[in-house]
Wavefront OBJ file of the C-alpha trace (Angstrom):
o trace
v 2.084 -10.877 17.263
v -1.104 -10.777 18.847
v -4.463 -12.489 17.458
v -7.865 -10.684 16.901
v -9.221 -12.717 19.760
v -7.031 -11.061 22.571
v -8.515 -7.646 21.484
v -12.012 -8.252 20.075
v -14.510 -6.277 22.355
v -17.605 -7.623 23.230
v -19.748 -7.668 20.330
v -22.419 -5.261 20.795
v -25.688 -6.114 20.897
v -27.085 -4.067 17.980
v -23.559 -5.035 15.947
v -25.125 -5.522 12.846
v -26.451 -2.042 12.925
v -23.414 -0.400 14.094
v -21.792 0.250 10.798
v -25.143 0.785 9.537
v -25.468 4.032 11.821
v -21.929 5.063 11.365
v -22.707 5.604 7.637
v -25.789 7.962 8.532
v -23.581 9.594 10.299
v -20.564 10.222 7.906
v -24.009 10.647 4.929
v -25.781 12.963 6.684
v -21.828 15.063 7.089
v -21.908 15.075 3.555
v -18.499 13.279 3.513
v -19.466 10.898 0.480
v -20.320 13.331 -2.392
v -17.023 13.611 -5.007
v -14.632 16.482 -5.036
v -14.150 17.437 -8.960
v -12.493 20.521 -8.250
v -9.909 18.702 -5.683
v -9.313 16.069 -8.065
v -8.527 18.443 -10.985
v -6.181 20.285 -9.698
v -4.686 17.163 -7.937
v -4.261 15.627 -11.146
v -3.466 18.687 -13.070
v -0.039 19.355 -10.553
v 0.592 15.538 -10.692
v 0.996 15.743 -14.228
v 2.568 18.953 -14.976
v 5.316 17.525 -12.444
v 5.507 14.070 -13.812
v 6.159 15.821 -17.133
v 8.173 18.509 -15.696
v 10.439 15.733 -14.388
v 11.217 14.012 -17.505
v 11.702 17.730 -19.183
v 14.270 18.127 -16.459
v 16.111 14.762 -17.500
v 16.437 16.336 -20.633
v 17.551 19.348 -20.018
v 20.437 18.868 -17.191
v 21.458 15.562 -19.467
v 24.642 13.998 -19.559
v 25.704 14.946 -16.203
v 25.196 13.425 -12.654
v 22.779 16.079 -11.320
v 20.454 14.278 -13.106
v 20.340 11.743 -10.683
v 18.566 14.542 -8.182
v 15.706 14.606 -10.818
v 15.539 11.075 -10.219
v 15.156 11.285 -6.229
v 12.785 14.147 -7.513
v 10.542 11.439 -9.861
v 10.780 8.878 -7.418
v 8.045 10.964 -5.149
v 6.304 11.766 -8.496
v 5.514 8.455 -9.487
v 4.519 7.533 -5.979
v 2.065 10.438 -5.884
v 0.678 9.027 -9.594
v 0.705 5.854 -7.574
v -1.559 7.357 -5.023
v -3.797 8.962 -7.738
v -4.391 4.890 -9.458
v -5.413 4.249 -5.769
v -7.981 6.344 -6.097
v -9.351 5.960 -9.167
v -9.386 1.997 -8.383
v -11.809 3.021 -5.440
v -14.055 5.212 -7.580
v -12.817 8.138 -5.318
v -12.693 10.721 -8.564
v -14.923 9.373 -10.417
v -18.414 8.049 -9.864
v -18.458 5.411 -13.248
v -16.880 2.693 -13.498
v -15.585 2.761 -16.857
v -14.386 6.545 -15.792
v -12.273 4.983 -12.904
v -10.657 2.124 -14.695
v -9.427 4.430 -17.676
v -8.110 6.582 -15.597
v -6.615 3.995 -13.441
v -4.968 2.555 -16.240
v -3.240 5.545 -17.453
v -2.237 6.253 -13.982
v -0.723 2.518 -13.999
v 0.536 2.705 -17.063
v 2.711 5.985 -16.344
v 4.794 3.512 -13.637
v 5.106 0.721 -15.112
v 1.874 -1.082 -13.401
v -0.743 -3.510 -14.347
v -3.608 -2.224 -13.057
v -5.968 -4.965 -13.524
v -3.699 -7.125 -11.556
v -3.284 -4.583 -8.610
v -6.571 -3.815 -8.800
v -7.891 -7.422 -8.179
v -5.125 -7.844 -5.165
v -6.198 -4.876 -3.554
v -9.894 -5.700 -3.494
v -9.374 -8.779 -2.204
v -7.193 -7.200 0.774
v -10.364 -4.788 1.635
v -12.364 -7.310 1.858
v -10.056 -9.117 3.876
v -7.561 -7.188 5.500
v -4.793 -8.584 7.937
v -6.067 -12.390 7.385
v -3.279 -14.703 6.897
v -4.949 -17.306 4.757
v -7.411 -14.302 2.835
v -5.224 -11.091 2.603
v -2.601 -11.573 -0.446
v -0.508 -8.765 1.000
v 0.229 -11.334 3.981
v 1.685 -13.932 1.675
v 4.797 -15.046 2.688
v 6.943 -14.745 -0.688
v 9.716 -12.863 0.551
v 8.788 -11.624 4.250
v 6.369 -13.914 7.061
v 3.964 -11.853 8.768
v 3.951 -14.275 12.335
v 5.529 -16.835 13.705
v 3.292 -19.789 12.124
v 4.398 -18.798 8.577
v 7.884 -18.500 10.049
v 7.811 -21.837 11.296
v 6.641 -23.239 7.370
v 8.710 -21.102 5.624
v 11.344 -22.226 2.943
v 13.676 -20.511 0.482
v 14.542 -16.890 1.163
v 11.862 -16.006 3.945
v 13.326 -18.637 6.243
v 16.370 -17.251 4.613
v 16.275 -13.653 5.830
v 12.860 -13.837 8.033
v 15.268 -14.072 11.260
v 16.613 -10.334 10.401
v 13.811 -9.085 8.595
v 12.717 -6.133 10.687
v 16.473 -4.780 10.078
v 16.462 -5.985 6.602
v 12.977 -4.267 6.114
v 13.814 -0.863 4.264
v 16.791 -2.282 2.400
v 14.555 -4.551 0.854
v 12.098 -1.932 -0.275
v 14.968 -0.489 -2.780
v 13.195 -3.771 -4.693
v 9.752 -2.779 -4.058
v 9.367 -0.832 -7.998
v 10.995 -3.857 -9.438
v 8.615 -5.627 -7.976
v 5.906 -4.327 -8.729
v 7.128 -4.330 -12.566
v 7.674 -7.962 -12.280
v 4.413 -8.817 -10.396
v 2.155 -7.096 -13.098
v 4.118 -8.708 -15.795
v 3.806 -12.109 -14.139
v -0.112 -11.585 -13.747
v -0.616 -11.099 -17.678
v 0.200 -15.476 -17.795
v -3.357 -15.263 -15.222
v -6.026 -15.821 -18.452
v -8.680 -15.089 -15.968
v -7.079 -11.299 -15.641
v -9.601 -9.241 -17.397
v -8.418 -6.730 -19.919
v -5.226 -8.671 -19.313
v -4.127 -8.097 -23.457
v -4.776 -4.626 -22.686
v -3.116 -4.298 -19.718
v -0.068 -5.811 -21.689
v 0.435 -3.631 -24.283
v 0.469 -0.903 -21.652
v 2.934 -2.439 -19.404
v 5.340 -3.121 -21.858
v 5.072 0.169 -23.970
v 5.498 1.648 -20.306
v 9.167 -0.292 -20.409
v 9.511 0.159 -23.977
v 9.425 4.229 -23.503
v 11.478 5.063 -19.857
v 14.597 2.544 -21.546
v 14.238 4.329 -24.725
v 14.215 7.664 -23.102
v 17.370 7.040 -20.566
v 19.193 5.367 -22.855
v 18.470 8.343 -25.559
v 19.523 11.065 -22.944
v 22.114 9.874 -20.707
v 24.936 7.538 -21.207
v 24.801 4.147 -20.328
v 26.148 3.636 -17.228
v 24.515 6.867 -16.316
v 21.106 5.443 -17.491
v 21.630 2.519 -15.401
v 22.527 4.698 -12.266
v 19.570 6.771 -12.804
v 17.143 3.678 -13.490
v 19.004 2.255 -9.915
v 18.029 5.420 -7.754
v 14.331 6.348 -9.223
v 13.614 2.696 -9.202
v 14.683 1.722 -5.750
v 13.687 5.382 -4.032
v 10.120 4.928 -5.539
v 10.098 1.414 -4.216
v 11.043 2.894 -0.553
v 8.280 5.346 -0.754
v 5.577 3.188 -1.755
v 6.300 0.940 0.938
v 6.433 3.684 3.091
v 3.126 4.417 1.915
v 1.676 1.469 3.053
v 3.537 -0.078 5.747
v 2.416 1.774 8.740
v -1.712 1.008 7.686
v -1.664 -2.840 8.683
v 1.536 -4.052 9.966
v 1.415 -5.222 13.707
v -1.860 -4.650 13.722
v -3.712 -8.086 14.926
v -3.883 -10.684 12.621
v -7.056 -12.953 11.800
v -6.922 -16.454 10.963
v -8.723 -19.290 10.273
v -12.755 -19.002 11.677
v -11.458 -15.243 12.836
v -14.397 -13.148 10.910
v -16.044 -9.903 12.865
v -18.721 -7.799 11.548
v -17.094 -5.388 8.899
v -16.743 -2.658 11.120
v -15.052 -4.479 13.676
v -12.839 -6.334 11.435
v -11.924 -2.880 9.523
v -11.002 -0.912 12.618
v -9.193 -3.267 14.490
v -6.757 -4.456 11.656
v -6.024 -0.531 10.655
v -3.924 2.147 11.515
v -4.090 5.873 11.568
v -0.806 8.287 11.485
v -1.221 11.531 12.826
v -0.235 14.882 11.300
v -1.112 17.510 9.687
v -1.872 18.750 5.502
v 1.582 17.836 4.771
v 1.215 14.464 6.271
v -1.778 13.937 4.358
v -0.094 15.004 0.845
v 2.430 12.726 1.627
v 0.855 9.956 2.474
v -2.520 10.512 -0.034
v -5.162 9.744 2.728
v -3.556 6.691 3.651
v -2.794 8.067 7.135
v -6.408 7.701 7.548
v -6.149 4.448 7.034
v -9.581 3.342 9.380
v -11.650 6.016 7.417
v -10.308 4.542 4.077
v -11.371 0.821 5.053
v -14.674 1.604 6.270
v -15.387 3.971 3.256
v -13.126 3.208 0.456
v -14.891 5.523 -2.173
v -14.418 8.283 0.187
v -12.287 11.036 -1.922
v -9.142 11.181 0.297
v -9.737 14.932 0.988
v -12.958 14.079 3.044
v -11.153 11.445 5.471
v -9.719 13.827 7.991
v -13.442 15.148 8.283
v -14.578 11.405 8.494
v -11.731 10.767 11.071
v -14.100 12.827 14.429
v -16.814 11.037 13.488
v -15.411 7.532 13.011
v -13.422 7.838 16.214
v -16.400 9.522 18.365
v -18.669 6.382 17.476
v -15.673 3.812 17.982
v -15.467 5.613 21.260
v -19.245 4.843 22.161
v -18.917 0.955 20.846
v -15.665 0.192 22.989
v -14.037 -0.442 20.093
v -10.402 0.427 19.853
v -9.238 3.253 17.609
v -5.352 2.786 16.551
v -3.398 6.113 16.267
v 0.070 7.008 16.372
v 2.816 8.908 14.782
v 4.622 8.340 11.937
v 7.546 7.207 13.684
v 5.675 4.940 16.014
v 4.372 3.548 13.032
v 7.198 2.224 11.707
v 8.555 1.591 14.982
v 5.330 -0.633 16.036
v 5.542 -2.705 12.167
v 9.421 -3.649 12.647
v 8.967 -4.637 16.415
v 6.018 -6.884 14.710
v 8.126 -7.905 11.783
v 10.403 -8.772 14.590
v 8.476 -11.124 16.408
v 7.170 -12.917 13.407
v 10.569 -14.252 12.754
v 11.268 -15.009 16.293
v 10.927 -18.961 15.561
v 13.599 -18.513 13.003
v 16.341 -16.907 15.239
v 16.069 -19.869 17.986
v 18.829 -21.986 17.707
v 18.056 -25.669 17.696
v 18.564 -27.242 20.748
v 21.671 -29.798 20.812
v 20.951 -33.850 20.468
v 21.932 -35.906 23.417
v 25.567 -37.660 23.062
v 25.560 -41.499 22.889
v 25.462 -42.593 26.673
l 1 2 3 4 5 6 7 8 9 10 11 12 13 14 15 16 17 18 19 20 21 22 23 24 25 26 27 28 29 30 31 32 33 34 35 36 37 38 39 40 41 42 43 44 45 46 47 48 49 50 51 52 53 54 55 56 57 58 59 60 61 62 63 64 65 66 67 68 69 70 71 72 73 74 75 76 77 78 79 80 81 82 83 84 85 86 87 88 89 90 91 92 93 94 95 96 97 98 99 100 101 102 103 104 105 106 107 108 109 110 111 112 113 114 115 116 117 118 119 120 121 122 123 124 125 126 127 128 129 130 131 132 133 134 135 136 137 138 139 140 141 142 143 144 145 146 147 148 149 150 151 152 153 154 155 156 157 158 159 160 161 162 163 164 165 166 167 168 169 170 171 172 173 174 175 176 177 178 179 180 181 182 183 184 185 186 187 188 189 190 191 192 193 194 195 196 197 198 199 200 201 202 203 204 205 206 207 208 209 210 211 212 213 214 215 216 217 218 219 220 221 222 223 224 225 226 227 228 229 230 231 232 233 234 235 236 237 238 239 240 241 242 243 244 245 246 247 248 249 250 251 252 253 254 255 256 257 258 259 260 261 262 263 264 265 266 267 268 269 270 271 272 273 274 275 276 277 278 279 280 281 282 283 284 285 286 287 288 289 290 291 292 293 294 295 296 297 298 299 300 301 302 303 304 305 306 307 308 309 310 311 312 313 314 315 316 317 318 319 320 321 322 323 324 325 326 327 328 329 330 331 332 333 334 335 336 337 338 339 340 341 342 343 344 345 346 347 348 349 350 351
């Protein structure tokens, strides 16, 4: 996997000013004001399908159609995932205390601590693709290079040999995990809100079992929980795996200016309106880094200018397709866990 250092252009010598005259650029385009009217409907369809979903549940009931509706709420709560994303960035609304309610009731509708997420995903803008800084480099189940592969233990030296082909099996786990993460994050006494939080979480849990287990059968509750659960972990990691991975990776002393270190760790995915539903903005992944209270809608205007003034700079502007995308983060994945695959070499026989 390569380092930032073997593609770090020359810094410029007005670099401090750089993103400085970027952001004229995207202010004076207008692209920063909010989008009410975008953001109501958004969240009006959002929740008349989330909603609709369940009402479906009820209505085809003790029969195994149901589990379409769960394929079909599996892309519903990944789109109400996409909406918490926003509100965490202050992307619908302009207050604070605006963005976290809303953020929490987003959370709260998929089983999410948001003060928890909230606080990792900061901490990964500010950071993003360092592998002491960025938490969604930690090595807990997968290693990002070959250096972690080298320290790992447990299950990433486990499975970090065959990751890239165990990579979207293992997503099935994503929603649990993300369940398990926010619940683990409420023993943090530093989490703010973290009582609140709590009480959300587990009336979250307390509701979906009640429901299933109301409406369907058991084992036909458990299927159900199976398929939404797993096929909402696939497309949230689908979501976000083609913005970072096999992009460079920092380390140690590795800090550029914020524009450089934005652009060069990031990925765009080309496509069209239906990409961008999809994917919530997130294909504009560069756009999103360098202005993350954007409103998602504005990014493919954002995306011209952005690449036009990368252009000028020398600075590389990462683009692909979809496909490539994945392609690109499993070839990475691949190399990380390189050092695991080599077999050790055999000791010399007594003379």
């Amino acid at each position: 996997m390569s380092r930032i250092t073997t593609v770090r252009p020359p810094p410029s010598r007005t670099s401090g000013s750089d993103f400085a005259r970027l952001s004229r650029k995207i202010a004076d385009a207008g692209l920063l004001g909010r989008r009410p009217g975008y953001y109501a409907l958004r969240i009006t369809v959002v929740a008349g399908l989330y909603a609709g979903g369940w009402a479906a549940v009820a209505l085809v009931g003790d029969s195994w159609w149901t589990l379409t509706v769960a394929v079909f709420l599996a892309v519903v709560f990944g789109q109400v995932a996409l909406l918490a994303h926003d509100a965490a960035h202050r992307q619908v609304f302009r207050r604070r205390r605006a963005s976290e309610t809303s953020g929490r009731i987003a959370g709260a509708g998929i089983g999410m601590g948001y003060g928890w997420w909230q606080d990792k995903h900061t901490r990964h803008h500010a950071h993003p693709n360092h592998e002491e800084l960025d938490p969604d480099l930690d090595p807990d189940l997968l290693v990002w290079s070959p250096d972690q592969a080298r320290a790992a233990k447990g299950l990433p030296r486990l499975i970090g040999g065959r990751q890239a082909f165990l990579f979207f099996p293992l997503l099935t786990l994503e929603g649990f995990n993300l369940h398990v993460s926010s619940v683990k994050a409420l023993a943090d006494r530093s989490l703010k809100h973290r009582t609140l939080d709590g009480a959300l979480l587990f009336a979250h849990f307390a509701v979906y079992l009640t429901v299933l287990l109301w409406l369907l059968p058991p084992g036909m509750a458990i299927a159900f929980l199976a398929v939404h659960q797993g096929l909402f972990g696939v497309y949230l990691g689908s979501l976000f795996a083609p913005n970072h991975k096999g992009m460079p990776i920092l380390t140690g002393e590795d800090h550029p200016d914020f524009l450089r270190r934005q652009v060069l760790t990031s990925r765009n995915v080309r496509g069209g309106r239906f990409t961008d539903v999809a994917l919530g903005g997130l294909n504009h992944q560069i756009e999103h880094h360098l202005f993350p209270s954007m409103p998602s809608p504005n990014l493919r205007k954002a995306r011209t200018i952005v690449r036009s003034h990368c252009e000028e700079l020398g600075l590389d502007y990462a683009e692909t397709g979809l496909i490539t995308s994945y392609r690109q983060a499993l070839t990475s994945l691949h190399q990380a866990g390189a050092p695991l695959r080599a077999r050790p070499r055999p000791r010399p026989g007594p003379a």
